[in-house]
C-alpha positions, 0 to 999 in steps of 0.5 A: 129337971125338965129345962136342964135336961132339954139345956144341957141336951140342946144341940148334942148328937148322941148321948150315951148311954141316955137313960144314964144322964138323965138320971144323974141329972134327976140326982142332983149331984155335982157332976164332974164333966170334962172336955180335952183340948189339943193345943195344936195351933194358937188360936181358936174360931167360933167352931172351937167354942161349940164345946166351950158353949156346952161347958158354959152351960153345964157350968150356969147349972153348978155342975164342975166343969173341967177345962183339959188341955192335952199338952201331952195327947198333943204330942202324940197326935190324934188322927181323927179324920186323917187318912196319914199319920200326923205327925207329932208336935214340939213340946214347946210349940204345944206350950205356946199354944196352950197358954193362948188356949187357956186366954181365949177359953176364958172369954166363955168359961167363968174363970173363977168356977173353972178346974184347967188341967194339963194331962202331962202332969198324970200321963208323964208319970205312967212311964214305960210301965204304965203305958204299957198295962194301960195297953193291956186292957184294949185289944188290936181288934176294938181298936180297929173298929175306930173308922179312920184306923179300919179304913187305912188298914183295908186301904194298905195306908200305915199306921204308926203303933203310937197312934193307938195310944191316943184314944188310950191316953185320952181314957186314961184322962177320965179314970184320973179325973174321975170323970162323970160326963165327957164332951167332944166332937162326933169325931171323938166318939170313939175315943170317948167310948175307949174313956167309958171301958177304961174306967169300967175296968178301973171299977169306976162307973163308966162316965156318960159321953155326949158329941156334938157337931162340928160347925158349919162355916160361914158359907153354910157347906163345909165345916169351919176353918180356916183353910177353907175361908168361912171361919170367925175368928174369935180374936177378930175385930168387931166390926169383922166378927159382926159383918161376918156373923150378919152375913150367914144365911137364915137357917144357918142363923138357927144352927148358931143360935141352937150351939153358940148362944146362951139362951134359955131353949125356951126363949130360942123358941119364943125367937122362932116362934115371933120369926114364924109369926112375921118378926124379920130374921135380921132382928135376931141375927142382930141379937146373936151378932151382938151377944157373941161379939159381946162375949169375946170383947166387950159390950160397948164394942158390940154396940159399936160394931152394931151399929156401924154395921146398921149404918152402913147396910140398912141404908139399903135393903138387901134381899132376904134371900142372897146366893151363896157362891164357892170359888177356888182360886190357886194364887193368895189373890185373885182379879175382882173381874175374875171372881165377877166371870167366875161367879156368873155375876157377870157373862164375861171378864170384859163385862166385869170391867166395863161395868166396874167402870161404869160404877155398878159393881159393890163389894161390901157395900162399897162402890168398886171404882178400880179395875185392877183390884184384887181379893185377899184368899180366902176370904168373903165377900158380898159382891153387888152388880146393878140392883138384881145380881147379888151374891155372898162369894167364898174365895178359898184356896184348895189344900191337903188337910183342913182344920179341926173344930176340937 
């Protein structure tokens, strides 16, 4: 019980109530344990999987894991961490992009042992009425207590009515699934609790919630998206998602390793422990790059990338320690030289282009020879001047919203 436990808990924030979970744990029982996915958009990154991952697990213990996908919470909109409403989607754009979701969950959820559940096919039937006893058993004031509510209230934002019928809705989906333990982000607790007093009220023993974190991108500051340019794309190449899992620091390494992999916690251990004891961390970067490319492709294509990768880097030893540099550009593309001045690698842009010329700039590895080059943004770059001046550089472009995990 004890392993299962410390599996199961690895990584999570809060569980609650805690006492509750273990004791299903010690029970035996075949849990029923859901996640919700809103498919707002058509494709997932590393940061998305961090539920997955935690379903995976539940999943390799026997327990029954419950992959929903919010066709119809996503025409609402959750609001989470939004200071505006956001506004409703299509119902055939949430179409789309769930059968996308449903492919690219199966890269880490075993298919065969998996429940996939659309929770239009109960929300749709409530109909007027049933929404509306529904919102009979929340009051205004506990709603108000949700952090991104309260703040917009008190600062005179408007919030649309049926933004309260979110976290309902999504309550609504544990009574229906009977749902022993729920998953989501730490953005999601509230609507998590609101999943635990609904279920009280429908005499149902209230399920035990767990949140976990929201990654950090590649950059090791923000968390992962896309408009900030430090996401992994799990439909990226290989030799992508290998470079740019190996050029993630070496605590960050840790984080992904404790959230992503599917190792037993006590081999983690072990791998801190041989790292603790001398053993280079680039050799269990190595090992994490290859069992997450592995998962989202293949194998063979995993030993590919690996090795191309060690082919083309090893040659030449990197410091174990390189800066990591954050850089706004306003334009989708921005000069090398620019980004070389900018970045401090250089003292001047005329620098930049004078040792560009002379050979002794790298970018990836690869000798920079045109002056003129530009840079796609957002995007990441391991920029080289001479031997000394070194740098992972994050190029991103600033805009009003940033992509969610969950």
């Amino acid at each position: 019980m004890t392993s299962e436990l410390d599996l199961l808990g690895r990584g999570a924030v809060e569980i609650i109530p805690g006492e509750q979970f273990k004791a299903q744990i010690a029970s035996g029982k075949n849990l029923r344990v859901k996640a919700g996915f809103d498919p707002t958009a058509p494709d997932l990154h590393l940061g998305h999987t961090v539920l997955l991952t935690k379903l995976r697990h539940f999943q390799d213990q026997g327990h029954h894991v419950i992959f929903l996908i919010g066709d119809f919470t996503a025409r609402i909109g959750d609001p989470t961490g939004k200071n505006v409403t956001r506004p409703p989607l299509a119902a055939e754009e949430v179409r789309k992009n769930a059968e996308t979701y449903q492919e690219q969950a199966f890269k880490v959820l075993d298919r065969e042992k998996t429940e996939v559940v659309f929770n239009s096919s109960w929300s749709e039937p409530l109909g007027s009425a049933g929404i509306v006893k529904l919102a009979s058993q929340f009051t205004v004031a506990r709603m108000m207590e949700r952090d991104d509510f309260r703040k917009r209230y008190t600062s005179e934002l408007p919030i649309s009515i049926h933004e309260f019928l979110y976290p309902l809705l999504q309550g609504y989906d544990s009574v229906h699934l009977r749902a022993d333990v729920e998953l989501g982000g730490t953005d999601q607790k509230f609507n998590l609790l609101v999943g635990r007093h609904l279920q009280d009220a429908c005499s149902q023993t209230p399920q035990t919630i767990m949140t976990l974190p929201l990654l950090e991108g590649t950059d090791g500051n923000m968390k992962m998206s896309k408009s900030s340019g430090n996401y992994i794309g799990i439909s990226e190449s290989p030799d992508s998602m290998f470079g740019k899992l190996m050029s993630i620091s070496d605590e960050l390494m840790w984080r992904y390793l404790n959230l992503l992999s599917f190792q037993t916690t006590e081999s983690l251990e072990n791998l801190k422990a041989q790292v603790t004891a001398g053993r280079n961390p680039r050799d269990v970067k190595l090992e994490l790059s290859t069992e997450l490319v592995t998962r989202f492709h293949t194998q063979f294509l995993a030993k590919g990338a690996c090795d191309r990768w060690l082919s083309r880097f090893s040659k030449k030893e990197l410091p174990d320690e390189i800066g990591e540099i954050e850089l706004s550009c306003p334009e989708p593309q921005c000069p090398a030289a620019s980004i070389l001045r900018e970045s401090g690698l250089t003292t001047s842009a005329s620098e930049a282009r004078r040792l560009i010329a002379q050979g002794a700039v790298h970018i990836d590895r690869d000798k920079l020879t045109d002056q003129d080059l530009v840079l796609a943004v957002p995007g990441r770059y391991l920029i080289q001047v001479g031997k000394r001046r070194i740098a992972n550089v994050a190029l991103f472009r600033r805009t009003l919203d940033s992509d969610s995990n969950a």
